[in-house]
C-alpha positions as semicolon CSV with decimal commas, in nm:
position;residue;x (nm);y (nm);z (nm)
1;X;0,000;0,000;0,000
2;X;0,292;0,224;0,040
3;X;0,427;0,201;-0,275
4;X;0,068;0,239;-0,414
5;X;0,039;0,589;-0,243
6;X;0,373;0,708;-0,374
7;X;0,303;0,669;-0,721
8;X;-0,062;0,827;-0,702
9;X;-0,088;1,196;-0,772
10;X;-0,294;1,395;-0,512
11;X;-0,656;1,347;-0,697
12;X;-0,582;0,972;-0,737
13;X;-0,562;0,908;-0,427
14;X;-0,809;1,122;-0,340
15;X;-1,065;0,948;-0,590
16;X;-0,971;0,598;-0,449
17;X;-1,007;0,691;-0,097
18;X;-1,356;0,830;-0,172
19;X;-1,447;0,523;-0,372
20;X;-1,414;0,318;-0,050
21;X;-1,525;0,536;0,232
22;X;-1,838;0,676;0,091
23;X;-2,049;0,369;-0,044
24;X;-2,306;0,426;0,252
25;X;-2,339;0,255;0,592
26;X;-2,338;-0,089;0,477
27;X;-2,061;-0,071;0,217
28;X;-1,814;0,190;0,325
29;X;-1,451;0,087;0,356
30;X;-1,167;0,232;0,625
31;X;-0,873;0,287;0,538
32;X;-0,515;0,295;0,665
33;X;-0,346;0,568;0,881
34;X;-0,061;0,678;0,563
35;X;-0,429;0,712;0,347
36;X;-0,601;0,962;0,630
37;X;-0,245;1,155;0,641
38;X;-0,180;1,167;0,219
39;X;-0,513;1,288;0,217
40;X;-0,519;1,548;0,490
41;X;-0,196;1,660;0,362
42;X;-0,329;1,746;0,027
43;X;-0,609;1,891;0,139
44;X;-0,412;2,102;0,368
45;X;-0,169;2,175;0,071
46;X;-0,508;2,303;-0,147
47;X;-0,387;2,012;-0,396
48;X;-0,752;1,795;-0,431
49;X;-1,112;2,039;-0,569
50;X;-1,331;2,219;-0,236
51;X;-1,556;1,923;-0,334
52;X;-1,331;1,627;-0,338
53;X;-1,224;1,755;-0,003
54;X;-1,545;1,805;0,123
55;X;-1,687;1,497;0,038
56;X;-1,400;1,331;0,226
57;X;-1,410;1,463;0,572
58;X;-1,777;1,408;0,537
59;X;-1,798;1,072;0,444
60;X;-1,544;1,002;0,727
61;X;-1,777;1,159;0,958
62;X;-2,079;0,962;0,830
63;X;-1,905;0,639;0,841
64;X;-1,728;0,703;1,180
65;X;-1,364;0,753;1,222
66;X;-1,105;0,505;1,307
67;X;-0,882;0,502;1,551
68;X;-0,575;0,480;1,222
69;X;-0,789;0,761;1,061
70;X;-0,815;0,983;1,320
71;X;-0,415;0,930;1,398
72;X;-0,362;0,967;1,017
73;X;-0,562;1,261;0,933
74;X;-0,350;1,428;1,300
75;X;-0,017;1,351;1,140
76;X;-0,071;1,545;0,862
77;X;-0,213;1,846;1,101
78;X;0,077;1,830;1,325
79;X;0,351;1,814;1,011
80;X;0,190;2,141;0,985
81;X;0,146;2,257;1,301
82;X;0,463;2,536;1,389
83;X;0,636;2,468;1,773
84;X;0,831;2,668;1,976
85;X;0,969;2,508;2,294
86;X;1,014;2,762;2,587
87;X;1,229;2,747;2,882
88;X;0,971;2,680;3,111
89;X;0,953;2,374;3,349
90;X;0,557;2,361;3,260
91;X;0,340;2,483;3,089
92;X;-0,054;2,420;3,012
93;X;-0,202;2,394;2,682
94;X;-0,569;2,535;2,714
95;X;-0,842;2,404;2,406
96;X;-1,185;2,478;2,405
97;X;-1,439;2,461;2,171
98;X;-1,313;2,680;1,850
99;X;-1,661;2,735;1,776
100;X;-1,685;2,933;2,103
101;X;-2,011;2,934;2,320
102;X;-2,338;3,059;2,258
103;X;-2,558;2,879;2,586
104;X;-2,398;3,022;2,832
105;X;-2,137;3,328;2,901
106;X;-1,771;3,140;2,916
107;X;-1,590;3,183;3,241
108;X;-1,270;2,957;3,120
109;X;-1,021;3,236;3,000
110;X;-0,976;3,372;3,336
111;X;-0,813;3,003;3,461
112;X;-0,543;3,137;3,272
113;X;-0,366;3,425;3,473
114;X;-0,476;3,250;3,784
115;X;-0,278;2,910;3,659
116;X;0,024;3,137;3,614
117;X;-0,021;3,282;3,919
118;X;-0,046;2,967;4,132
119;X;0,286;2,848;3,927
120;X;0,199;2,725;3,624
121;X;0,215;2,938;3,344
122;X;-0,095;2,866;3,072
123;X;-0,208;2,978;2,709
124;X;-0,539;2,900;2,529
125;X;-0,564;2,837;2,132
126;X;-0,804;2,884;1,896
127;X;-0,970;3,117;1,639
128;X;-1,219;3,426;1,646
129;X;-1,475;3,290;1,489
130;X;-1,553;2,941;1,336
131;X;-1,866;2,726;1,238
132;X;-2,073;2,510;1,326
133;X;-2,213;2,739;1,648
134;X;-1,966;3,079;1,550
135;X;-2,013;3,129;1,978
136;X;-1,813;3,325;2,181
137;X;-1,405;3,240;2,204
138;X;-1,139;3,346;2,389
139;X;-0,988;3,571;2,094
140;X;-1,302;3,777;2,072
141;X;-1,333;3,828;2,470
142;X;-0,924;3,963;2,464
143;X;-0,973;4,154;2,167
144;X;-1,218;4,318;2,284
145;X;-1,013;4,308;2,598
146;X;-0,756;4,504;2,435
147;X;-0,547;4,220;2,389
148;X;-0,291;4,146;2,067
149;X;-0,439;3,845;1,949
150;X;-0,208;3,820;1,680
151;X;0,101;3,753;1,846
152;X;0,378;3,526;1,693
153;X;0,463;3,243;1,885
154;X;0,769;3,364;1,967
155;X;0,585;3,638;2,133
156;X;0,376;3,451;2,343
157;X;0,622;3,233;2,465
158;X;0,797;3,547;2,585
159;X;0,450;3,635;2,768
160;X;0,477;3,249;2,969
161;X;0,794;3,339;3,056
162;X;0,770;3,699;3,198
163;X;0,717;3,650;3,601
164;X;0,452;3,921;3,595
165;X;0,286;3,745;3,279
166;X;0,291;3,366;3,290
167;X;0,006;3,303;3,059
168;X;-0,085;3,405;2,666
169;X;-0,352;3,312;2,385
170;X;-0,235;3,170;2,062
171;X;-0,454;3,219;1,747
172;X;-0,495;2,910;1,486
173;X;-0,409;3,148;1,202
174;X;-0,034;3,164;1,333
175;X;0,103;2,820;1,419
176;X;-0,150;2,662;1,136
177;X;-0,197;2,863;0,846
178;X;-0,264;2,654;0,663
179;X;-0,538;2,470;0,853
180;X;-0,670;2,808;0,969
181;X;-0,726;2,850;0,513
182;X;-0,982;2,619;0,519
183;X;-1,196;2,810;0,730
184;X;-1,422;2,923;0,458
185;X;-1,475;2,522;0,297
186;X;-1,534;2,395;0,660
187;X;-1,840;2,677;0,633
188;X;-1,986;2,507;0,334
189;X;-1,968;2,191;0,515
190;X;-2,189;2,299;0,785
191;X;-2,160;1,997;0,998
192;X;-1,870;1,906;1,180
193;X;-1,536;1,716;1,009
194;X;-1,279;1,529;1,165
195;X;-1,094;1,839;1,176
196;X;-1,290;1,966;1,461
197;X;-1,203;1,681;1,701
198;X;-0,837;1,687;1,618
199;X;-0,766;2,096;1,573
200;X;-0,805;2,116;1,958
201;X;-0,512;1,869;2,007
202;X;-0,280;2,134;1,834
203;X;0,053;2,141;2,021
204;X;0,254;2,467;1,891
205;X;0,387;2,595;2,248
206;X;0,623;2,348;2,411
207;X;0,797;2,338;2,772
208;X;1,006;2,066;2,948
209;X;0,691;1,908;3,081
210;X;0,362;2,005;2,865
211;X;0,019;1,939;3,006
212;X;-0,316;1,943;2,777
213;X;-0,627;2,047;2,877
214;X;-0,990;2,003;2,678
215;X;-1,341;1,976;2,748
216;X;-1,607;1,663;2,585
217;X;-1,994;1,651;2,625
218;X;-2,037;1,258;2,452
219;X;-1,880;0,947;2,649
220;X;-1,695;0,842;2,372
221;X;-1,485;1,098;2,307
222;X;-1,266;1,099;2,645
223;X;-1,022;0,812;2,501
224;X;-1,000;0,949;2,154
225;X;-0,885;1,223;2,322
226;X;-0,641;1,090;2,516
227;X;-0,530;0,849;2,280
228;X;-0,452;1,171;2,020
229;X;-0,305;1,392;2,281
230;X;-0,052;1,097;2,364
231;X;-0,004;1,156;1,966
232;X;0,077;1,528;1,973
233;X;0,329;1,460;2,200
234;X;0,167;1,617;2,535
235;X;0,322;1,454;2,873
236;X;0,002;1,438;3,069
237;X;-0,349;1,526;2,971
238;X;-0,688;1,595;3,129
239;X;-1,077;1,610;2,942
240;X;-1,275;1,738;3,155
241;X;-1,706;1,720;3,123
242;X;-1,795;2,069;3,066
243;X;-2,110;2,228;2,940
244;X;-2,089;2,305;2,586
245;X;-1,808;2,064;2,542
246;X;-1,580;2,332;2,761
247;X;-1,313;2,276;2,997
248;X;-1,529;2,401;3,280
249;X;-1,814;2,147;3,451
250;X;-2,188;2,208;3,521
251;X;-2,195;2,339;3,860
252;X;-2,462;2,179;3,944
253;X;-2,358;1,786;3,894
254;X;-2,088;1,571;3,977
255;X;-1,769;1,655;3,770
256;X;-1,579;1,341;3,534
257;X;-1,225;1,442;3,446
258;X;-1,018;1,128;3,218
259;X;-0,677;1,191;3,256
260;X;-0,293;1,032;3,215
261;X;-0,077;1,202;3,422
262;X;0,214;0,985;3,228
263;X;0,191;0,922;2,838
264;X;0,332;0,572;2,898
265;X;0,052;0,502;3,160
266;X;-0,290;0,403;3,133
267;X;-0,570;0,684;3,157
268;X;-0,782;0,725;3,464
269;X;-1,101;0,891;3,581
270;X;-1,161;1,148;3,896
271;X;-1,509;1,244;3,948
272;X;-1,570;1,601;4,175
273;X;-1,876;1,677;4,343
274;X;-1,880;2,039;4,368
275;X;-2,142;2,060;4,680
276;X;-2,002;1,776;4,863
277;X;-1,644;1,813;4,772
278;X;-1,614;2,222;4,767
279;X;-1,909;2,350;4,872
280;X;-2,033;2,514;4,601
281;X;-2,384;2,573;4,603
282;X;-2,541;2,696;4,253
283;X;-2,899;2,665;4,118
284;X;-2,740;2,743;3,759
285;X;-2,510;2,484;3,553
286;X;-2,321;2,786;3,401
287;X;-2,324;3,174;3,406
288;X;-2,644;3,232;3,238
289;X;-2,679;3,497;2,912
290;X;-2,930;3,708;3,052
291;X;-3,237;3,725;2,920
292;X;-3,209;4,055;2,720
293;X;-2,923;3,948;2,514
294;X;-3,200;3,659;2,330
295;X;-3,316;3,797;2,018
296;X;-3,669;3,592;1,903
297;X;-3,764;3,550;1,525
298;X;-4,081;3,394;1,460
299;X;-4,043;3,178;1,117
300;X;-4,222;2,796;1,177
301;X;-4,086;2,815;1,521
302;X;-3,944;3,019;1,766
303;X;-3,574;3,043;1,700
304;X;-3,327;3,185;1,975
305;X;-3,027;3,402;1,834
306;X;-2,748;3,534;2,075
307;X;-2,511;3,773;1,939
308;X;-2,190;3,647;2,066
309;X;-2,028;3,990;2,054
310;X;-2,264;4,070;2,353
311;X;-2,152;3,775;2,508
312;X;-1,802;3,836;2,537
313;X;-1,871;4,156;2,699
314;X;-2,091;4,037;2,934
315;X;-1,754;3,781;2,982
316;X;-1,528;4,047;3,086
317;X;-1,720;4,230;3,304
318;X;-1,836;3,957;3,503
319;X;-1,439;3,755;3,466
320;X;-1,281;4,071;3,570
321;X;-1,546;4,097;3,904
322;X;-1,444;3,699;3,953
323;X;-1,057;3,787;3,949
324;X;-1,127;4,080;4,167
325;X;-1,266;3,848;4,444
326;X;-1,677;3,937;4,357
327;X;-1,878;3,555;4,453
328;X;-2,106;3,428;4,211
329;X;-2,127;3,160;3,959
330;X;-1,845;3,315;3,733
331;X;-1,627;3,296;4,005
332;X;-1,730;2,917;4,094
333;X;-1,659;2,815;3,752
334;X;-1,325;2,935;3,773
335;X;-1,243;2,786;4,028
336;X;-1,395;2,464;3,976
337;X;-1,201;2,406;3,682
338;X;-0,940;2,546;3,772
339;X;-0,932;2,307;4,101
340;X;-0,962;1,969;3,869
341;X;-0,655;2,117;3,651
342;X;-0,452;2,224;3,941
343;X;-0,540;1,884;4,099
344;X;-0,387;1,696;3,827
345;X;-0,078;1,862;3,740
346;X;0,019;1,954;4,094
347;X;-0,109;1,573;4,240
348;X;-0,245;1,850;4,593
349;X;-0,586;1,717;4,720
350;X;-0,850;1,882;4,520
351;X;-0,962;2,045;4,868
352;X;-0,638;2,190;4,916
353;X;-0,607;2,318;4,507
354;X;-0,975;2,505;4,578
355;X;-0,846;2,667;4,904
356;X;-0,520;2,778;4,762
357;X;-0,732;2,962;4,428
358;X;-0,984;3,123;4,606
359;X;-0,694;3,311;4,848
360;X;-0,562;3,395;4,518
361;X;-0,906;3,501;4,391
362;X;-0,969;3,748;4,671
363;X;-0,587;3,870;4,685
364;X;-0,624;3,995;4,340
365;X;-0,347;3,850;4,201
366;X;-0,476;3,690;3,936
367;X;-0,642;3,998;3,807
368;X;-0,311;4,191;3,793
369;X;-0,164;3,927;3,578
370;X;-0,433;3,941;3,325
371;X;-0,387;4,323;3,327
372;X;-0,019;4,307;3,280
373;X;-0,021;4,093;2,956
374;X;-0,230;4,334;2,739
């Protein structure tokens, strides 16, 4: 098969890979992990039609990934991935959704600072604005933050570095370029590709020990994760049960966090109760949008729209309360999160982790650092 792949051009083996994996539930063929990466790399490369591509990444979607697929179409995303190793003992490697949030107002940027603070230093990746939900992301919220959210990577590793600093955002467009140009045929695709579970694992900042962090809503997705993290190269990694496939958990039910804390180990599973662990008490899951922010058009149905502009304001104000100390669901989901991450890359008690943030929550620390960086 090897040979076979060598001597096809780009839109041969594009053609024969399509033959096989989209003949339809019953029919459809997998195929081998050098197949997945040829034919990732030549979309990446803009060598195979918008169509040819598309039809690919949906079929593989429709027919279900395999593990060799999923591995194969990664390759090919981190051949192209950039990576800059700073001189950092550790250093976390923050992914949530790149299509953002548009349930509830996201309280997960603000881990950030107070990670550096409490000794880690931390950046988030992703991308202002990307389908299928085009929510609210982290590079809209420190835009409008004032933030340069075009910094090179060089630049943000000098951010993790800087004692006052410790923590930085990454955008997709600079340490993938060329996965950050398909942006526009992912749109036409509507639903989402293979890319989407695998763009998260992107591993462009490196440190002597790197840690990964993501968020999963579906049960099946916690080993996939794992087992493609352990492929990016990350020493330990944690995917955590959030609400809207975010890093951060429902506040209201018991927490599941899959984990390795070594690559060469086998994963594991802590589960976090946040009344009877930390008592925290919340009646919401999340920080709600408020009410005003819903915009109702009447077509067949009632259809909720939530401009996610608003919601990233509505982020700031109520993150920057949180890292001033002010109690309230924002803050809990900070900490909550940030409690299961500290847990696992400091191996404290999770009782212990939630003491030490909230002292750093109503010091104000954390809150300087995020000034400081923009």
């Amino acid at each position: 098969m090897t040979k076979d792949i060598k001597n096809l051009s780009s839109e041969e083996l594009m053609k024969s890979v399509i033959q096989r994996v989209a003949t339809g539930p019953e029919l459809s063929k997998n195929i081998s992990r050098e197949e997945a990466k040829a034919s990732m790399d030549s979309i990446l490369n803009r060598e195979v039609s918008d169509i040819r591509s598309a039809i690919f990444l949906i079929a593989l979607r429709m027919k279900r990934e395999t593990e060799d697929e999923n591995l194969g179409v990664q390759d090919a995303m981190n051949e192209n991935t950039s990576q800059i190793t700073c001189a950092l003992d550790n250093v976390i490697n923050v992914a949530d959704p790149y299509d953002g949030y548009t349930r509830n107002i996201p309280s997960s940027l603000y881990i950030l600072p107070l990670l550096a603070e409490l000794g880690f230093p931390a950046f988030s990746q992703g991308v202002e604005s990307v389908g299928p939900k085009y929510g609210c992301t982290h590079h809209k919220i420190l835009k409008l933050a004032g933030l340069d959210v075009l910094l090179s990577d060089k630049e943000v590793c000098d951010k993790l570095e800087n004692k006052k600093i410790g923590w930085g955002y990454i955008d997709q467009s600079i340490f993938a370029p060329k996965l950050y140009g398909l942006k526009d045929l992912r749109s036409e695709i509507i639903k989402r590709p293979v890319i989407t579970t695998i763009e998260v694992l992107a591993n462009p900042i490196k440190a002597k020990n790197t840690h990964f962090v993501t968020g999963y809503v579906h049960k099946p997705y916690p080993p996939i994760y794992l087992m493609l993290a352990r492929n990016a190269g990350f020493d330990s990694s944690i995917v955590i049960r959030g609400t809207e496939g975010g890093i951060v958990p429902s506040l209201r039910q018991k927490a599941n966090a899959h984990f390795y804390s070594n690559k060469d180990k086998n994963d594991e599973l802590i589960e976090i109760e946040p009344g009877k662990d930390l008592d925290i008490n919340q009646t919401v899951r999340a920080v709600k949008i408020p009410d005003e922010f819903e915009k109702k058009t009447k077509l067949d149905k009632i259809e909720i729209k939530v401009d996610a502009q608003e919601i990233a304001k509505e982020s700031l104000k109520l993150g920057m309360d949180a890292l001033s100390g002010t109690a309230g669901p924002m803050r809990d989901c900070i900490a909550l999160s940030t409690s299961i991450i500290l847990q696992h890359v400091s191996q404290q008690s999770i009782t212990d982790c939630f003491r030490e943030i909230n002292d750093v929550l109503d010091s104000g620390a954390a809150l300087k650092r995020f000034k400081e960086a923009l």
